[in-house]
VEXMIDREN-255592 format. One line per 4 residues: number of its first residue (from 1); their letters; for each residue x, z, y of N, C-alpha, C. Coordinates in nm, 4 decimals, always signed. Each point is the difference from the previous one (the first is absolute). Example, Ala and Ser with C-alpha at 12.3 -4.5 7.8 and 13.67 -1.06 7.14 Angstrom:
1	AS	+1.3190/+0.7800/-0.5690/-0.0890/+0.0000/+0.1190/+0.0900/+0.0000/+0.1200 | -0.0350/-0.0720/+0.1050/+0.0820/+0.0060/+0.1190/-0.0770/+0.0730/+0.1090
END
This chain:
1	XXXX	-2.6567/+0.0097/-1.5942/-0.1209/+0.0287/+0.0772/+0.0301/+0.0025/+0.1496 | +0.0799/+0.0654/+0.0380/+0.0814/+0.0169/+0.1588/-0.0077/-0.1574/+0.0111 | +0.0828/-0.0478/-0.0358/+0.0795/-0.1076/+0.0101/-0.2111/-0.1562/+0.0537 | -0.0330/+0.0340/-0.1102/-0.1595/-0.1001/+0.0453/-0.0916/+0.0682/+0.0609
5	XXXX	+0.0148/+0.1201/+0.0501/-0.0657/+0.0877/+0.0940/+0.0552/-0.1103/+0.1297 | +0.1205/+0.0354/+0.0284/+0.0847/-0.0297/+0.1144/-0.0420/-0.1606/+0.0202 | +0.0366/-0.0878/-0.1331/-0.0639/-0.1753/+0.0801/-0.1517/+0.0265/+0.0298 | -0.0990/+0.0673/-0.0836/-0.1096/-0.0656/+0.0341/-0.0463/+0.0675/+0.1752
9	XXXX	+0.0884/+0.1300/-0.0172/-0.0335/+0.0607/+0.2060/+0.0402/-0.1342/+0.0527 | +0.1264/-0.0523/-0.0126/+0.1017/-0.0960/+0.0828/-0.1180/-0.1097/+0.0125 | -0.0527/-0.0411/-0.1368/-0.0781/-0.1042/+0.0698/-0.0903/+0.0133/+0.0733 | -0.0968/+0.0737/-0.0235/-0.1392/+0.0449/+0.0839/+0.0130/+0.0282/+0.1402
13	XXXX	+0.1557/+0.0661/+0.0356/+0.0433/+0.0339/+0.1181/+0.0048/-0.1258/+0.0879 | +0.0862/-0.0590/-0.0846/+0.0580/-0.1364/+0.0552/-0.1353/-0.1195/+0.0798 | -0.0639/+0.0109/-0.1072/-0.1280/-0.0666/+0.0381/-0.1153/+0.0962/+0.0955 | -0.0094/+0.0670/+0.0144/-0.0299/+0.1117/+0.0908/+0.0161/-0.0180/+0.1637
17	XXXX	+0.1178/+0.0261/-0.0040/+0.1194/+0.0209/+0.0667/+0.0801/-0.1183/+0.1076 | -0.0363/-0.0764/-0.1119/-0.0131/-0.1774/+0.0498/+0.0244/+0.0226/+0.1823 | -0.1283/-0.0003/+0.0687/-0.0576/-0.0355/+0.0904/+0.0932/+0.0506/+0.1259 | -0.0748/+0.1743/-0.0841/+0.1044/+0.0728/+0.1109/+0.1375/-0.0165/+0.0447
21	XXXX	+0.0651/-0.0257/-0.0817/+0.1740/-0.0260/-0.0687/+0.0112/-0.1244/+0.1694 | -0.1161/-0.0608/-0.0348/+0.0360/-0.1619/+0.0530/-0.0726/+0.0602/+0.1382 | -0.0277/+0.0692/+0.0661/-0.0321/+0.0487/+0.1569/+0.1049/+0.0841/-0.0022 | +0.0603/+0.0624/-0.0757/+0.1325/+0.0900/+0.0543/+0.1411/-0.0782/+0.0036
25	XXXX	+0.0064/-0.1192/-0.0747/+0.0944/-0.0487/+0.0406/-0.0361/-0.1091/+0.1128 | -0.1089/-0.0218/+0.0599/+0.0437/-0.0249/+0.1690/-0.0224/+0.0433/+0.0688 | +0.0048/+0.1567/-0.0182/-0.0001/+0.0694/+0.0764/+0.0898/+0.1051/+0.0392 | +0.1223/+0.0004/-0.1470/+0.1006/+0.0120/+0.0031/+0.1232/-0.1209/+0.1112
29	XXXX	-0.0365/-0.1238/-0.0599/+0.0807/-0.0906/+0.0514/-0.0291/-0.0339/+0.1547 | -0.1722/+0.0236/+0.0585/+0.0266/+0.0758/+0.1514/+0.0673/+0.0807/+0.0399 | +0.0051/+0.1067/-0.0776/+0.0387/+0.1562/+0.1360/+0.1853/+0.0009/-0.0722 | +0.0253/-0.0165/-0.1140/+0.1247/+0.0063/-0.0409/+0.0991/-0.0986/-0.0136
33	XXXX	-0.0857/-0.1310/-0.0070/+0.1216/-0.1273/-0.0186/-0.0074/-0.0231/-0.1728 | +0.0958/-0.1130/-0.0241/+0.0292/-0.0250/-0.1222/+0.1550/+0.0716/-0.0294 | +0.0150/-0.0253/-0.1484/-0.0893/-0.0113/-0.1205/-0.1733/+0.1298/+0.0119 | -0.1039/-0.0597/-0.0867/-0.0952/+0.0808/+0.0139/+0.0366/+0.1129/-0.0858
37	XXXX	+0.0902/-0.0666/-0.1143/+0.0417/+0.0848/-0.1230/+0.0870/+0.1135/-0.0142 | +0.0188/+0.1005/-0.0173/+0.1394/+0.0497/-0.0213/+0.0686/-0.0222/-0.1546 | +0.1596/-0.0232/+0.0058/-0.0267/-0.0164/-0.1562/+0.1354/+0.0798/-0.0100 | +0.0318/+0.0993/-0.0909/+0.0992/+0.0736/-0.0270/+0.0355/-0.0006/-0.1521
41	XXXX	+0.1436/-0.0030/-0.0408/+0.0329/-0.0013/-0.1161/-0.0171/+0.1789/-0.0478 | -0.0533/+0.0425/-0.1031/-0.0217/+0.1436/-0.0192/+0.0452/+0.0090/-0.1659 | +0.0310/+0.1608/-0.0228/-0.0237/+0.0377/-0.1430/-0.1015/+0.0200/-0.0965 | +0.0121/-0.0878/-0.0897/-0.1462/+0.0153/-0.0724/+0.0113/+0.0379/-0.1241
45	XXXX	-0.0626/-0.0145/-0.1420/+0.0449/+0.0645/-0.1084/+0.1550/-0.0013/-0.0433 | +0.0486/+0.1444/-0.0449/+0.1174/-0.0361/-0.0135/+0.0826/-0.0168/+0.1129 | -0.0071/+0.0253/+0.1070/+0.0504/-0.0298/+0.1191/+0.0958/-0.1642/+0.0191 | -0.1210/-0.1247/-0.0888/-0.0196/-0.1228/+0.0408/+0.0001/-0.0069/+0.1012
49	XXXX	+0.0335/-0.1010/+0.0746/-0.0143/-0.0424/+0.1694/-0.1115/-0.1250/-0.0130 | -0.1199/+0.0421/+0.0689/-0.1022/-0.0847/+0.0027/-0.0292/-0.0200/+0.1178 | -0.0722/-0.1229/+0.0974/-0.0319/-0.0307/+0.1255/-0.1765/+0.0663/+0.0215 | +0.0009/+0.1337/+0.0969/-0.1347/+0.0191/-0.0017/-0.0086/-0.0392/+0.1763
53	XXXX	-0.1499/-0.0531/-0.0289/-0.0572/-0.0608/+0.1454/-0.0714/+0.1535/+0.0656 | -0.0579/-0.0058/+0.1180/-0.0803/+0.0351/+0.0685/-0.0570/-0.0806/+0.1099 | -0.0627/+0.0801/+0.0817/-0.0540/-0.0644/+0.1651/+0.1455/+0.0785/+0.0748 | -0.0204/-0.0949/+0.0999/+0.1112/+0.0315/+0.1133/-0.0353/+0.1481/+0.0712
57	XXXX	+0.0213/+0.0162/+0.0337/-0.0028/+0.1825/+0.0825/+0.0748/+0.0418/+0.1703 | +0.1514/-0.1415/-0.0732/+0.0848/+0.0460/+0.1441/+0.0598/-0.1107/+0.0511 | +0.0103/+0.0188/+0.1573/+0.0172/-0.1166/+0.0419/+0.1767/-0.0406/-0.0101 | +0.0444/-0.0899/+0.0310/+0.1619/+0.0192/-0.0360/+0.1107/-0.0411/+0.1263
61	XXXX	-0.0454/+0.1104/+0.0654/+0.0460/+0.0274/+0.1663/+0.1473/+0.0422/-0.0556 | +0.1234/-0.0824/+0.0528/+0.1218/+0.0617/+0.0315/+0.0915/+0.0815/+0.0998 | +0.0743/+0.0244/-0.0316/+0.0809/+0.0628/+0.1495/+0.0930/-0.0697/+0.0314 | +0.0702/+0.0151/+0.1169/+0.0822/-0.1064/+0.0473/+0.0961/-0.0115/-0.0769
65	XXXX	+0.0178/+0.0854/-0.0852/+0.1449/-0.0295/-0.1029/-0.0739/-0.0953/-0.1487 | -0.0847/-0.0564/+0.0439/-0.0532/-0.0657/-0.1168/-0.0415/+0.0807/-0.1266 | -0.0626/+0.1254/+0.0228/-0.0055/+0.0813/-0.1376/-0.1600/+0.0406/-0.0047 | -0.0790/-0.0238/-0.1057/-0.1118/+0.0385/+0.0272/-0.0250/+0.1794/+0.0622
69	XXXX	-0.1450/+0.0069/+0.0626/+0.0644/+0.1456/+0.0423/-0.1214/+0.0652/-0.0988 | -0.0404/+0.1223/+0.0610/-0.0165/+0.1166/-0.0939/-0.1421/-0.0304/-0.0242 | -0.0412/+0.0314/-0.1281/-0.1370/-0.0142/-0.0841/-0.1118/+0.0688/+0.1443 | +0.0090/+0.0913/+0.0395/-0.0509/+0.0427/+0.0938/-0.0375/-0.0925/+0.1638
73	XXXX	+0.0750/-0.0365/+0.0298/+0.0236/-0.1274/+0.0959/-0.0525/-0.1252/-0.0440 | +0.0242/-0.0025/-0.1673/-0.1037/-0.1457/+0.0090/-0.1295/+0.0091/-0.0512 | -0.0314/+0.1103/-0.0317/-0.1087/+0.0744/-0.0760/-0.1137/-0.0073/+0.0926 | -0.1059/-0.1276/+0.0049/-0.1025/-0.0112/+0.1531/-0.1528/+0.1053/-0.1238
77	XXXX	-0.0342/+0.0001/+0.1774/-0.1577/+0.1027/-0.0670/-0.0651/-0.0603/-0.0954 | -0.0121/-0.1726/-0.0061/-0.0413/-0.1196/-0.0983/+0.0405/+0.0447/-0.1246 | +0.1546/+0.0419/-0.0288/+0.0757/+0.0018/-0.1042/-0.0143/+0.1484/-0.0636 | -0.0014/+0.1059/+0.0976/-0.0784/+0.1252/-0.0661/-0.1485/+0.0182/-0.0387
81	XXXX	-0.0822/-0.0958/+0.0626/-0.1274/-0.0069/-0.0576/+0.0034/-0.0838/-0.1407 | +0.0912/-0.1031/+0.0080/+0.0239/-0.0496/-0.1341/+0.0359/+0.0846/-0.1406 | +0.1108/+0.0504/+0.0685/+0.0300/+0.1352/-0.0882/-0.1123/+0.0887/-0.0526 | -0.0230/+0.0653/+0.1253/-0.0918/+0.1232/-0.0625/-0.1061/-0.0480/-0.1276
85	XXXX	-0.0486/-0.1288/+0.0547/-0.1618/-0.0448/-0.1164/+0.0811/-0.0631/-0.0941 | +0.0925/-0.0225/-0.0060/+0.1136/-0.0049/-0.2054/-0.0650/-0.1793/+0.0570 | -0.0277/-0.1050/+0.0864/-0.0453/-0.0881/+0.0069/+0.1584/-0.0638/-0.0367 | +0.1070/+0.0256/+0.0585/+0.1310/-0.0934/-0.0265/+0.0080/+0.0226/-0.1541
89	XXXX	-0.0703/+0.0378/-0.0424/+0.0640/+0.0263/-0.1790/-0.0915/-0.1095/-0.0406 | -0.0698/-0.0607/+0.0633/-0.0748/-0.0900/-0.0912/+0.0089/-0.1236/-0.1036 | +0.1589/-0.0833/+0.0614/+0.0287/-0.0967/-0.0306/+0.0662/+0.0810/-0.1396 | +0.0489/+0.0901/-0.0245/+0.0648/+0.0894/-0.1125/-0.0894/-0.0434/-0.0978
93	XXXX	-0.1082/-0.0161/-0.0106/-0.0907/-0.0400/-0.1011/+0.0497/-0.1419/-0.0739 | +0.0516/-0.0617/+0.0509/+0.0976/-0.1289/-0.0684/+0.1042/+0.0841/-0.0609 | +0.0777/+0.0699/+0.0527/+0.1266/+0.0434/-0.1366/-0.0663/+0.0846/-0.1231 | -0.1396/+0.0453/+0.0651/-0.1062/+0.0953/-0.1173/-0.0113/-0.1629/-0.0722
97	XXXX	-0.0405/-0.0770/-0.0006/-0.0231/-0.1351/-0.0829/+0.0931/-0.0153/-0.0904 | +0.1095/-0.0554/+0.0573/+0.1879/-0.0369/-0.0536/+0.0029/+0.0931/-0.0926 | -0.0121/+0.1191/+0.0252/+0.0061/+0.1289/-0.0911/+0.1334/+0.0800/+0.0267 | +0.0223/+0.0014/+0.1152/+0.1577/+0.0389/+0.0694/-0.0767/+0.1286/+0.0628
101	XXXX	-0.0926/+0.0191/-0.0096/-0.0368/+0.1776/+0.0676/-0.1626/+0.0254/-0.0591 | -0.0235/+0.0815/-0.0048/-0.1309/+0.1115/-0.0616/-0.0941/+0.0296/+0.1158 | -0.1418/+0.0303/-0.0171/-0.0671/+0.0606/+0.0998/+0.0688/+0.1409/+0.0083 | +0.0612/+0.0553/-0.1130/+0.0175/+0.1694/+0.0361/+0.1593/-0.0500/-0.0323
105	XXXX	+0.0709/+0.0990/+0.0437/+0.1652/+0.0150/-0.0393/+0.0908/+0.0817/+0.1163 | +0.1079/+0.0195/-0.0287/+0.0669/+0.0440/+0.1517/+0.0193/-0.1569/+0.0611 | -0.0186/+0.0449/+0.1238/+0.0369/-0.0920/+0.1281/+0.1049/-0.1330/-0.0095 | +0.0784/-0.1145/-0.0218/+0.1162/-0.0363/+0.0071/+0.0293/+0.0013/+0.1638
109	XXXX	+0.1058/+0.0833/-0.0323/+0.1037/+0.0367/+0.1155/+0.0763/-0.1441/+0.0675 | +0.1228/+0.0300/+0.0581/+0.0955/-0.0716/+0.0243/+0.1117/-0.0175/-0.1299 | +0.0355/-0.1192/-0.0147/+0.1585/-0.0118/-0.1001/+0.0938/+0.0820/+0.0306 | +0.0514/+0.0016/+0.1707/+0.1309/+0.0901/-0.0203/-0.0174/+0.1470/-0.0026
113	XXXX	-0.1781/+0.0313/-0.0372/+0.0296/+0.1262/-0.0551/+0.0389/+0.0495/-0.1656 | +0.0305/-0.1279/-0.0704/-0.0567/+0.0138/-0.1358/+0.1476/+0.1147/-0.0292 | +0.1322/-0.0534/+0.0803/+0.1205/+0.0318/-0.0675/-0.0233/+0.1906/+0.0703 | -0.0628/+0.0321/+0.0785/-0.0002/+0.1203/+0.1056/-0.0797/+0.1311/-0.1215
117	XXXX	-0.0630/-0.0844/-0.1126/-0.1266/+0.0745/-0.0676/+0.0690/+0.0965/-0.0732 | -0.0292/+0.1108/-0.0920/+0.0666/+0.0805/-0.0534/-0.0481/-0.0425/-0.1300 | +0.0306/+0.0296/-0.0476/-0.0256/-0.0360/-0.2236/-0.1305/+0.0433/+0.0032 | -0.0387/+0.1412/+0.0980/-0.1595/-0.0116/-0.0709/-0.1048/-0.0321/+0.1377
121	XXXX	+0.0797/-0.0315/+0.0521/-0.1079/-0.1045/+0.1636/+0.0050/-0.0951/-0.0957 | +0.0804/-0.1031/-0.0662/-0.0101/-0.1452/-0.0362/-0.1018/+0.0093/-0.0687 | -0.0147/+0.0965/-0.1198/-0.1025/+0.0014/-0.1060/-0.1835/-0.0507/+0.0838 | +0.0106/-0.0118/+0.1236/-0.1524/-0.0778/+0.0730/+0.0720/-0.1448/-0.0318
125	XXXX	+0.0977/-0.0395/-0.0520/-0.0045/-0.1450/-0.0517/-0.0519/-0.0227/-0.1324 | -0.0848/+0.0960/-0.0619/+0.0081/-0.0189/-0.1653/-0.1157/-0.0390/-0.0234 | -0.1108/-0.0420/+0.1038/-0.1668/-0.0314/-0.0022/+0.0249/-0.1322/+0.1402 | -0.1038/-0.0960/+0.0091/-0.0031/-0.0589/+0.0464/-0.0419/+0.0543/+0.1298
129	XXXX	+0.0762/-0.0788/+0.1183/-0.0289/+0.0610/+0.1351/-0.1471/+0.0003/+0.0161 | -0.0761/+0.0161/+0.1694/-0.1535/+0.0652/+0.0084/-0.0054/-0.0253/+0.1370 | -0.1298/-0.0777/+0.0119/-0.0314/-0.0388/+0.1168/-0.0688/+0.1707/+0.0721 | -0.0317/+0.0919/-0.0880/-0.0103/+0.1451/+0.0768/+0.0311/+0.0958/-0.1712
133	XXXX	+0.0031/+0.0989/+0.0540/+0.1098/+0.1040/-0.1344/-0.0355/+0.1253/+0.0789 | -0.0007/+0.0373/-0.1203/+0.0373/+0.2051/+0.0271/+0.0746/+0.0711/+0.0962 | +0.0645/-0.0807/+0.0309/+0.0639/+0.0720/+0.1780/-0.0822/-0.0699/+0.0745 | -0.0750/-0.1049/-0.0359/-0.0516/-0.0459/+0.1188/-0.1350/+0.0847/+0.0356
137	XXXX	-0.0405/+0.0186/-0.0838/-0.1588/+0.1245/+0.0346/+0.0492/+0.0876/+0.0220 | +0.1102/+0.0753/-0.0344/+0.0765/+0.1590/+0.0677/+0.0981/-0.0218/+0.0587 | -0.0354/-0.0483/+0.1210/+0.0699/-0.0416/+0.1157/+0.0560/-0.0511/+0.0948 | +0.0281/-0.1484/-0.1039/+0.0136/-0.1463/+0.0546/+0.1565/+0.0626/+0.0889
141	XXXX	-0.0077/-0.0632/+0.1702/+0.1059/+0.0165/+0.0119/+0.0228/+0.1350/+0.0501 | -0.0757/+0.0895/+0.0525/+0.0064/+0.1395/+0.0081/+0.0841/+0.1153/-0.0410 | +0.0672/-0.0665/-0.0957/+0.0965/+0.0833/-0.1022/+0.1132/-0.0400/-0.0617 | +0.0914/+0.0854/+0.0115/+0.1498/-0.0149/-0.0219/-0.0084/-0.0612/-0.1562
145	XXXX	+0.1803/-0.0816/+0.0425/+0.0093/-0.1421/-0.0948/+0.0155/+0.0825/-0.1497 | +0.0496/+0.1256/+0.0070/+0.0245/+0.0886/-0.1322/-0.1437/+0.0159/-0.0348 | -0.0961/+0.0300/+0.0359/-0.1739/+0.0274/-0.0003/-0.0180/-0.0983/-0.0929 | -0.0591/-0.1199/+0.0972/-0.0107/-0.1158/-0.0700/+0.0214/-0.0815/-0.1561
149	XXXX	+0.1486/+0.0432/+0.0240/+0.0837/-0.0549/-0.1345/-0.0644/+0.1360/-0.1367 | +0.0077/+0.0954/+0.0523/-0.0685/+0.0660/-0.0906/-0.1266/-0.0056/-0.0603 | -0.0482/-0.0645/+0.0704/-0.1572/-0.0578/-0.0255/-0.0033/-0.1262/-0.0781 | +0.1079/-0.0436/+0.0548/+0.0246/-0.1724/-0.0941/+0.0145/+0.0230/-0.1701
153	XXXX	+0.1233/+0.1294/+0.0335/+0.0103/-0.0015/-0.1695/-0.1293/+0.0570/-0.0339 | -0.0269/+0.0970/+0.0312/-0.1479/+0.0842/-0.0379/-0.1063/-0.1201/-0.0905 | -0.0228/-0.1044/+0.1370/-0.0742/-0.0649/-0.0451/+0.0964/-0.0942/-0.1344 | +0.0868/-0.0280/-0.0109/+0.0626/-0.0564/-0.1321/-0.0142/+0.0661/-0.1132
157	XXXX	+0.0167/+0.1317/-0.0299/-0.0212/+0.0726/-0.1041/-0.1617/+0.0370/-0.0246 | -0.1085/-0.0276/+0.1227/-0.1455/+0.0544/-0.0221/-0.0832/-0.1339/+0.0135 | +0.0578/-0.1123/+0.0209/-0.0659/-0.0794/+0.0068/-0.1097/-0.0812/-0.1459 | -0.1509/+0.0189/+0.0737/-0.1260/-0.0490/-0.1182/-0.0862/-0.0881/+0.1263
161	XXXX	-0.0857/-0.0666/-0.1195/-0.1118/-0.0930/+0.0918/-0.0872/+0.0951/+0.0753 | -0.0038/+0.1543/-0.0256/-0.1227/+0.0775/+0.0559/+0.1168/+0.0148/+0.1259 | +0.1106/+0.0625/-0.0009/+0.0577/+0.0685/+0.1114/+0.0024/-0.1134/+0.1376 | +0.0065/-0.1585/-0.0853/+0.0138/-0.1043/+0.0857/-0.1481/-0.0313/+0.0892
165	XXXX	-0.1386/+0.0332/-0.0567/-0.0804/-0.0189/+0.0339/+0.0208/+0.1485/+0.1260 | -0.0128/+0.0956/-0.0256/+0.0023/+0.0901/+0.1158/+0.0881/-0.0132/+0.1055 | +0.1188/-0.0820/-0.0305/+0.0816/-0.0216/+0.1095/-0.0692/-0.1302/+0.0866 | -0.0525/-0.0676/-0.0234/-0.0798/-0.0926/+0.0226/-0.1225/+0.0293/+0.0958
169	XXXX	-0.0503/+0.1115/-0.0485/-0.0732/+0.0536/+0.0544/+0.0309/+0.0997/+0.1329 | +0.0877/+0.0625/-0.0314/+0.0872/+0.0928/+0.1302/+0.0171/-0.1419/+0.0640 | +0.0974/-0.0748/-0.0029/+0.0434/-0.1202/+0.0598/-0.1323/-0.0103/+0.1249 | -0.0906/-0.0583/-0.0777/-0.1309/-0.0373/+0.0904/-0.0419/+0.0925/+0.0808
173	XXXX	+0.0175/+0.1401/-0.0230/-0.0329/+0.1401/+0.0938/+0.1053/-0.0326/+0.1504 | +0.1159/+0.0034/-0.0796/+0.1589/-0.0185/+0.1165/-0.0266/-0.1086/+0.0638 | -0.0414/-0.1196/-0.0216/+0.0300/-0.1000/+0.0974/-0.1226/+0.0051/+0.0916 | -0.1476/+0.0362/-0.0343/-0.1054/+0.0487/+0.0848/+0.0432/+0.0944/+0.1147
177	XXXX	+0.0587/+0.1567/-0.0709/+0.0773/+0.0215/+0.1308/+0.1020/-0.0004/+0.0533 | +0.0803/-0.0732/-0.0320/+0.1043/-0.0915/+0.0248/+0.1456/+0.1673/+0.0470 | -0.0153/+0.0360/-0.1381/+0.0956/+0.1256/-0.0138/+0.1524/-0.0420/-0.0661 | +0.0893/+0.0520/+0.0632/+0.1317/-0.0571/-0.0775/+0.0646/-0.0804/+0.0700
181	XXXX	-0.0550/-0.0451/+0.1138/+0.0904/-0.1209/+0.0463/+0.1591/-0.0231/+0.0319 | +0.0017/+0.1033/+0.0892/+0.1572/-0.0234/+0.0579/+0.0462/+0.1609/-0.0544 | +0.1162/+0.0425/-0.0280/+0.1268/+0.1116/+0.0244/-0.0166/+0.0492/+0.1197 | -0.0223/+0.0911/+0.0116/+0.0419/+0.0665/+0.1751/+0.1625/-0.0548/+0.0908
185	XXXX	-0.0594/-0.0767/+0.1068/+0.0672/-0.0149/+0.0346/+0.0710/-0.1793/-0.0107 | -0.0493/-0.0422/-0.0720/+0.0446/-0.1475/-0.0502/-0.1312/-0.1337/-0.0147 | -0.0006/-0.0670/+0.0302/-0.0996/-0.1329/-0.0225/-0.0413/-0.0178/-0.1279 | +0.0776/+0.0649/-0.1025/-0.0423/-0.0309/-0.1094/+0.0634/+0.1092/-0.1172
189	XXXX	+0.1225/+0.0090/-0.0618/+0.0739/+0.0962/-0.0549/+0.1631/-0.0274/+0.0318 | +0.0646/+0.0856/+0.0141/+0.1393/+0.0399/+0.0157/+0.0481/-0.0692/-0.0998 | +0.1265/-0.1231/+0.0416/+0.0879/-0.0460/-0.1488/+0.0295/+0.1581/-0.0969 | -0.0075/-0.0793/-0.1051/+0.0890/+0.0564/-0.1080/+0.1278/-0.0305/-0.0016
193	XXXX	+0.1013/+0.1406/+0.0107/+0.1180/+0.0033/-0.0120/+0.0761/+0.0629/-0.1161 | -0.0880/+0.0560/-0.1378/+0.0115/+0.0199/-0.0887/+0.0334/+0.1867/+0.0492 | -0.0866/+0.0476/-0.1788/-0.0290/+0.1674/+0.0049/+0.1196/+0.0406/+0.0165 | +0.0379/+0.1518/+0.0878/+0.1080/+0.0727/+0.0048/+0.0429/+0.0773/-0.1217
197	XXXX	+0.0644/+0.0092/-0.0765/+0.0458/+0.1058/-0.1051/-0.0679/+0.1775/+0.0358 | -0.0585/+0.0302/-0.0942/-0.0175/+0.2139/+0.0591/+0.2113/-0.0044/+0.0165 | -0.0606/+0.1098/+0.1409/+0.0874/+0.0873/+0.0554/+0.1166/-0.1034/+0.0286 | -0.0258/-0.1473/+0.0272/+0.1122/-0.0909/+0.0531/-0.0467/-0.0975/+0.0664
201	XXXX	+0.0966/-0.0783/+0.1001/-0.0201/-0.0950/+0.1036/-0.1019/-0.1346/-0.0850 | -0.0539/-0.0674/+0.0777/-0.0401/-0.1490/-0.0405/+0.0614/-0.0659/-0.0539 | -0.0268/-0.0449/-0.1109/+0.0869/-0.1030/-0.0631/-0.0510/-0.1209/+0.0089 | +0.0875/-0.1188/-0.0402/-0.0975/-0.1183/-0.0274/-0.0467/-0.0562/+0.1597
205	XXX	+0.0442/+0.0099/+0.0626/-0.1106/-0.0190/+0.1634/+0.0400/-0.1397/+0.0044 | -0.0482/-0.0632/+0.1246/+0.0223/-0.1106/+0.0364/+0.1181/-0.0167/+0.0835 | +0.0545/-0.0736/+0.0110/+0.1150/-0.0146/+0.1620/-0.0869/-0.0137/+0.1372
END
């Protein structure tokens, strides 16, 4: 049922959606440049590596050492208005097609967080990823990466077609007032460097 819930949104969207899709990408490819697309390899069921698209968001300004610089720096007001109205998630409706992600699920993250996850963070690999999910109506990026992940499994063990319809519904509340956006302090959310152990240093971090 999930599963032909999810194509028949994808199509209606798609055809919908059409028009707009096709004024935001030149209007993306004005103010940001090419590609219009973003395309990132992510974790998807099973922590599969699948290619999910979006709209572009940031521009890809370097520093003199040739290194892109900080999400914040390339992050234009264009690209936070993109953000806030969930409009860059649109092209996501093609991997909703493929069947590589869900209207509801946890988020797919980055790959090199998959090895950082703890045995029961991974368990948000055991349902198909989610173009918006249960952390995403309580809180989006607002809230610490331990928060979140707790919500992921939450939603793995409580997940039904009713709970998916209300998240659906919150969803549409959140992006109206465009609640959740950024972490205090960051353009978007703080990498994950993987949870600290109780009563011990960080483990797992990045270099």
């Amino acid at each position: 049922m999930k599963r032909l819930f999810d194509l028949a949104v994808a199509v209606v969207l798609l055809v919908l959606t059409a028009p707009l899709m096709a004024v935001l990408a030149l209007v993306i490819r004005a103010k940001l440049g090419s590609p219009v697309l973003f395309r990132q390899v992510r974790p998807g069921l099973h922590a599969q590596p699948f290619t999910m698209v979006k709209f572009r968001t940031m521009l890809d300004s370097r520093g003199p050492d040739g290194e892109l610089l900080s999400d914040h720096e390339r992050l234009t007001d264009f690209g936070k208005w993109l953000r806030s109205t969930s409009l860059d998630e649109l092209p996501e409706l093609w991997n909703l097609l493929r069947g590589e992600m869900s209207l509801v699920g946890p988020r797919p993250l980055l790959m090199h967080y998959v090895p950082l996850f703890s045995p029961e963070q991974a368990r948000r690999h055991e349902v198909m990823p989610g173009i918006t999910g249960w952390a995403q109506v309580n809180g989006r990026n607002a809230i610490s990466w331990e928060e979140k992940f707790r919500l992921d499994v939450w939603y793995v063990d409580n997940g039904s077609f009713a709970l998916d319809m209300k998240i659906l519904a919150m969803t549409a509340r959140n992006v109206l007032s465009r609640h959740g956006i950024a972490a205090d302090g960051d353009a978007t959310m703080p990498p994950f460097r993987g949870s600290p152990p109780v009563d011990g240093p960080e483990t797992g971090s990045l270099p």
